[in-house]
N, C-alpha and C positions, 0 to 999 in steps of 0.2 A: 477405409479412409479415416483420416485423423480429425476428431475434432479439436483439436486444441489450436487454438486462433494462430493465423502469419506463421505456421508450421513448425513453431517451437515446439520438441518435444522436451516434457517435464524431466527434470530431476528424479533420480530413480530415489521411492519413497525410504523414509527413517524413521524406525520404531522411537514412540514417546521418550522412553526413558533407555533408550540403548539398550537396544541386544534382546529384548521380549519376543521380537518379531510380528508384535501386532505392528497390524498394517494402519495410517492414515484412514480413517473412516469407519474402523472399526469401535469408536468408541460412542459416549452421548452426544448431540447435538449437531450430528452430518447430517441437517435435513439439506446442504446444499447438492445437486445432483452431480456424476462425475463432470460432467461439461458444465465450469461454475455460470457461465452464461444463459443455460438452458435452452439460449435460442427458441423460445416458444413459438406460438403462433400457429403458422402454416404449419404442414407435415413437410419438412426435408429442412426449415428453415435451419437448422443444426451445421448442416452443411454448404449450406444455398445461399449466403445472407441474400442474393438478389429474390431470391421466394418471398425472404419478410418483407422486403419493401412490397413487390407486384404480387405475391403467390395468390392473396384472399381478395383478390379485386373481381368485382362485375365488369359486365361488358362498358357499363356507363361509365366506367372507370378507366378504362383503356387510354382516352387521352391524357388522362393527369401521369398515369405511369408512363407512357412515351417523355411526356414532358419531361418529368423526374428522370429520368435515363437519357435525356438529351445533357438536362442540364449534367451528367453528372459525368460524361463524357465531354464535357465542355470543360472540367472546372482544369482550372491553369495556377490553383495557389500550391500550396505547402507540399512537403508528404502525404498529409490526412487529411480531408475531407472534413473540416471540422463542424460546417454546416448540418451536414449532413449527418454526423454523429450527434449532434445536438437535438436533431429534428428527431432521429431517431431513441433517445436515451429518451425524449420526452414521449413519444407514442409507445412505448414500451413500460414506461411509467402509467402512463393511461389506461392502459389494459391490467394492470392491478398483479399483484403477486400469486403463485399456485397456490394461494389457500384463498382466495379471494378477498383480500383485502384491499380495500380500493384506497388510492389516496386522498387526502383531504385537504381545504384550506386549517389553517395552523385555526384556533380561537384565542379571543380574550383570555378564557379560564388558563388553556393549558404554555398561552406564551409567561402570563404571571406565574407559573407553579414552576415551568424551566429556568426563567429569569430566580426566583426562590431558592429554587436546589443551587444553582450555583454558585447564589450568593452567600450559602449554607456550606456547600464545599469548599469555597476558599478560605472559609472560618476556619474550619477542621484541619486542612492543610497548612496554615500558617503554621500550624504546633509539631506538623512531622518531617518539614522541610526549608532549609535557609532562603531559598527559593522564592521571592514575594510574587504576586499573584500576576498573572498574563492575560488576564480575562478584561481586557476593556469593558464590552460588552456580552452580553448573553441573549441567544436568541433561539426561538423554534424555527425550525421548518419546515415544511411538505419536503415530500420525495421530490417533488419539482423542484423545489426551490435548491436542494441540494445538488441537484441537478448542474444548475446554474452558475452556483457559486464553487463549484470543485473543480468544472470543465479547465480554465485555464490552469492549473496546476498539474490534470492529467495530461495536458498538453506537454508541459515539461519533462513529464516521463517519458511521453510516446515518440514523441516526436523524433531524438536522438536516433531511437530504432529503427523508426521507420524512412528517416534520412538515411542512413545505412542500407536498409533493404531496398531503399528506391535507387542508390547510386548502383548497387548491381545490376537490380533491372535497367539501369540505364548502360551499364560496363558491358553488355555479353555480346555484343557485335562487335566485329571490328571497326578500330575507328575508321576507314577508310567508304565502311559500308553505314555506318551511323546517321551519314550527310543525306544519304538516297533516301534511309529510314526513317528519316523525321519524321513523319504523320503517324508510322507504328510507334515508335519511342514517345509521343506524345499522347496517343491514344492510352499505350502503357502507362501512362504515369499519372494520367489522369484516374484508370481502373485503380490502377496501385491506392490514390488515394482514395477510393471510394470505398475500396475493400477494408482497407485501415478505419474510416470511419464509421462503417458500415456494423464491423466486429465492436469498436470501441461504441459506439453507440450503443449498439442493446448490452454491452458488458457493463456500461456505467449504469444504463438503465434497470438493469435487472437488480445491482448492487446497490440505487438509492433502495431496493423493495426492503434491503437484509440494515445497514448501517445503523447505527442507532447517535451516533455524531460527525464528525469535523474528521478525526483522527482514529477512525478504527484500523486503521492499516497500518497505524504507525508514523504515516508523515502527515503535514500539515496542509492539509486539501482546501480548507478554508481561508479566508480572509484571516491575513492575520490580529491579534488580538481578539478574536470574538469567539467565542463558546459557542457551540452549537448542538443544540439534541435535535431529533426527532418523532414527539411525541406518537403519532403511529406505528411508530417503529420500536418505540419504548414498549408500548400497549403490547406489541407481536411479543416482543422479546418475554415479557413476566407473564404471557401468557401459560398456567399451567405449572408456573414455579412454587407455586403456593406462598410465595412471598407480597405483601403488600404492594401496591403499585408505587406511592410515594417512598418505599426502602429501596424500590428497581432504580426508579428516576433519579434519587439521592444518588444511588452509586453510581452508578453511569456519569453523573456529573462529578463526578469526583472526578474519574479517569478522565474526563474528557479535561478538565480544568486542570489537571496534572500535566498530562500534554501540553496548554495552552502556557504552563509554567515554562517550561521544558526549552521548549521553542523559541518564545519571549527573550529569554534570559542565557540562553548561549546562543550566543547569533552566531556562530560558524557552524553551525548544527545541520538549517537547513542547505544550505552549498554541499557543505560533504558529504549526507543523503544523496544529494540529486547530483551531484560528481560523479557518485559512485555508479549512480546508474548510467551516466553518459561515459563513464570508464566504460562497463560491462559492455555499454551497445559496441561501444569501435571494436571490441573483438569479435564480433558477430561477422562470422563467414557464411557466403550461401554456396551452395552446389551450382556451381553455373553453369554444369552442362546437365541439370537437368533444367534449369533457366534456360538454355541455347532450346532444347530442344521444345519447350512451349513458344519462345517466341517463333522458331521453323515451322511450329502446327497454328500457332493463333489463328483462331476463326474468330472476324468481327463481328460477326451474325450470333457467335457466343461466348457471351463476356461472362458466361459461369466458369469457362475453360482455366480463367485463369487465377480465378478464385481455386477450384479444386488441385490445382497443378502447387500452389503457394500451400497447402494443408497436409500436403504430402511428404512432411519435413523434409524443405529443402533448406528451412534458415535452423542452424545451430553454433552454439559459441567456439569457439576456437580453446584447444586444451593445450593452452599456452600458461608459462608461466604468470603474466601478465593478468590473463582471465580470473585466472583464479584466484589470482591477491584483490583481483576488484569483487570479484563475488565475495570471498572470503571480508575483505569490508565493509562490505554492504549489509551483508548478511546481520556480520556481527554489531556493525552499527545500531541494525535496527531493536536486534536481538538485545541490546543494552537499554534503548530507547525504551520499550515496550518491560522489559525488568524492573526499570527503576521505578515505572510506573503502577506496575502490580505492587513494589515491595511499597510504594511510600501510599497508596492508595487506601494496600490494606491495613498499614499502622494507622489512617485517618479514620479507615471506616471502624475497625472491629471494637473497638471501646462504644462508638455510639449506636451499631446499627445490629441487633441478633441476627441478621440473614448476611454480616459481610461474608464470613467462611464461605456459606452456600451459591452465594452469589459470583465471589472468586475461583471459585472449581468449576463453575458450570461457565462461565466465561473463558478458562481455560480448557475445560474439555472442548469447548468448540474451536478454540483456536485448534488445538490439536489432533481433533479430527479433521481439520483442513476444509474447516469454516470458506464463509464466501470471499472474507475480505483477501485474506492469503489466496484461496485459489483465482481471482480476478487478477490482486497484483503479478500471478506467476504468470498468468497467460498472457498478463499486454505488456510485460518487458522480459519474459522469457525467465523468470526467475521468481523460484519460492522459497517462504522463508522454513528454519525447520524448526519445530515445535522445540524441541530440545531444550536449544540454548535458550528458550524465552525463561522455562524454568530456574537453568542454570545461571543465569543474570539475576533474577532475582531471588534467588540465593545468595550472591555475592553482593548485590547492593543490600541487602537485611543483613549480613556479615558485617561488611561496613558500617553501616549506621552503627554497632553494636562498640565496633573494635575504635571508630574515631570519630564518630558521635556526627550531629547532621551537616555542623561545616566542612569536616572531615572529608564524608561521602560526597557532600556536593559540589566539594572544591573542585572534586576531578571533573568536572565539566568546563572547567575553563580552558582547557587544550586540549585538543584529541589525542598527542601525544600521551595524555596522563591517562588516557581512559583502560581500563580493561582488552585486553586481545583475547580472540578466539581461546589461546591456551591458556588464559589464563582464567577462561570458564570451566574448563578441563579441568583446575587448582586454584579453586578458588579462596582457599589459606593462606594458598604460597602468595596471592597476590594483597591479600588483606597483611598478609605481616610485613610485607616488605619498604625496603625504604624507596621512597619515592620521592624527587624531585619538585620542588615548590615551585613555580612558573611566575607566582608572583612576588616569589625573594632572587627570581633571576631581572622581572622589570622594576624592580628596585633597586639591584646592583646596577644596570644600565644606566637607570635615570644618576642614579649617584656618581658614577663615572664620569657622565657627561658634565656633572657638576665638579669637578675634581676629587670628589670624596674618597675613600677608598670602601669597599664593600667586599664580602664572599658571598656566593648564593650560599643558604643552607638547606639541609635535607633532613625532610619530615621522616620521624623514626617510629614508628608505633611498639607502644609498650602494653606489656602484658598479653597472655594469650586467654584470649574469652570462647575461644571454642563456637562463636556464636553462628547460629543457623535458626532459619525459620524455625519455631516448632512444632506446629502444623500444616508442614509443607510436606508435598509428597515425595518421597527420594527414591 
């Protein structure tokens, strides 16, 4: 049986740097297990989510789990169970990380020393990007608390899919027969949600144990404008780096404050992310006969039946053109996101801090071994990202800076149009030399039209070739 959550199976794995044939997880820093969720707990919880909830209960406990399994065949809202996921990302918080770290309320010392670094990194940053600072505020928080403040955001991810996957489970009868079936179709959809928040629960909860901010994944999970670390999670992280704990926290904030720029400052940023993911869900096709044939066997008496019947990859994407220009977007969008962020981070940090290098490699080897944060996002929208192009993006955004200096690089964020495509992380010269279209000498010709003036757009030419590349970047 599969464990990969709502039966998506993964994306078949890509070597780091093309063509080596190491596999994902062969490198430093895969302490995450192959099931990013771990499903700990009980023994079968992996497969069972209904085990986490009831599997470690005493007899004295028998009626709270009835209760909880009433209500949870009762619930009549959304796709996902979002209660429910809630309750559970927090008890799964509570019972502490595999190496025993338990969570903590935030302190005085370490909310001033977060608030400090950030207010230190957007120092640093003003000098390596046009980009003015997105950090209203800056704040610690417990794994709880991030908890808290991310859940509606994951909502926006999940939710598309699992609207998708619920209208099947509602499509696989005939409509003629659907009228009789209301109580099964209601019972389904109610499990349906509980299974979704069930999975998303311990998936968020296990991934406040790994994050170390707001934006590890690349989009913006938190409230917007506020910075966020997680001093526990900092402590895990420089655990064993042999680097200072204030050069860990420093940097981290940098990247998280990079982000917090990023977001701020091109507002069509966050929609086309999260587009891109509600493109990818509408192609999601399920197997509806093997759908027909769980709802034919459904036993009410066992509401695991339809848990394991869903893990058995019955939902996968559609290998439609359409799919694949949204993966293909998505992908690469992030892929850009997370580049410009590495390239502008580490022009901020490596001047002030000896451990930026060491710090940058081992953050990327863990992306690249297919860290938490990537394998969580592949399992709750059915999609992973691939190490590759993270490198290959920033590559080309340190290109840039070199070739048309930081207005240059940053201007392309004002249209998605301007931005870099997949092929052109493939060549990424061809795309640094070429002429490119200015967006904002075509809303100057507009506005001058409208005034009678006359105008031409013009187009930005880059001179000179600087040959320019990382120079301690791995190729």
């Amino acid at each position: 049986m599969s464990d990969t959550p709502f039966g998506f199976g993964l994306p078949p794995e890509e070597p780091e740097n093309g063509g080596d044939g190491k596999k994902k997880g062969d490198g430093q820093g895969g302490q995450g297990p192959a099931n990013p969720f771990g499903f700990g707990g009980p023994a079968g919880a992996g497969d069972n989510p209904f085990a986490a909830m009831f599997g470690s209960l005493n007899p004295n406990d028998l009626g709270a789990a009835f209760q909880q399994l009433g209500q949870m065949l009762s619930y009549e809202g959304g796709p996902v169970n979002w209660d429910m996921a809630k309750d559970l990302a927090r008890q799964t918080v509570a019972q502490g990380t595999a190496d025993g770290t338990k969570d903590s309320s935030v302190t005085a010392g370490e909310r001033a020393a977060v608030e400090e670094a950030v207010r230190l990194a957007d120092l640093w940053l003003d000098g390596v990007t046009s980009l003015p600072s997105g950090s209203g505020t800056a704040v610690a928080w417990s794994r709880a608390e991030w908890v808290e403040a991310t859940l509606p955001v994951w909502k926006d991810l999940v939710d598309p899919v699992a609207e998708r996957v619920g209208a099947a489970m509602g499509g696989v009868l005939p409509e003629e027969m659907q009228a009789m079936a209301g109580p099964l179709l209601g019972m389904m959809r109610s499990m349906g949600g509980a299974m979704f928040g069930t999975q998303i629960g311990q998936a968020v909860g296990v991934l406040a144990g790994e994050v170390v901010g707001s934006t590890d994944i690349g989009l913006p999970l938190g409230p917007a404008g506020k910075a966020a670390l997680l001093p526990v999670n900092i402590a895990a992280f420089g655990s064993g780096l042999g680097v200072p704990q204030d050069e860990v926290r420093l940097y981290l904030a940098l990247r998280e404050a990079a982000h917090q720029r990023l977001f701020a400052h091109v507002p069509w940023l966050r929609s086309h992310l999260f587009g891109a993911v509600e493109g990818y869900a509408r192609g999601i096709k399920v197997d509806t006969s093997k759908l027909e044939d769980v709802v034919g066997q459904l036993d009410p008496s066992n509401p695991e039946q339809l848990q394991e019947a869903l893990q058995q990859g019955m939902f996968q994407p559609e290998d439609t053109p359409e799919q694949k220009a949204a993966l293909a977007r998505l992908e690469t969008a992030l892929a850009l996101v997370e580049g410009w962020v590495d390239a502008v981070v580490h022009a901020a940090a490596a001047p002030h801090l000896p451990s930026a290098g060491a710090l940058r490699e081992t953050l990327r080897r863990r992306r690249a071994s297919g860290g938490p944060a990537e394998q969580t996002f592949a399992t709750l929208i059915g999609l992973e990202l691939r190490p590759r192009r993270l490198r290959d993006a920033s590559r080309l955004w340190a290109s840039l800076t070199d070739a048309r200096g930081l207005e240059g690089r940053d201007g392309l964020w004002e249209h998605p149009d301007m931005l870099p495509t997949a092929a052109d992380l493939d060549d990424p010269d061809g795309f640094v030399h070429r002429e490119h279209l200015d967006f904002s000498e075509i809303d100057k010709m507009l506005g001058e039209a409208a005034g009678g003036g006359p105008a031409k757009p013009d187009l930005k030419k880059d001179s000179g070739d600087t040959g320019a590349d990382e120079g301690d970047d791995t190729k």
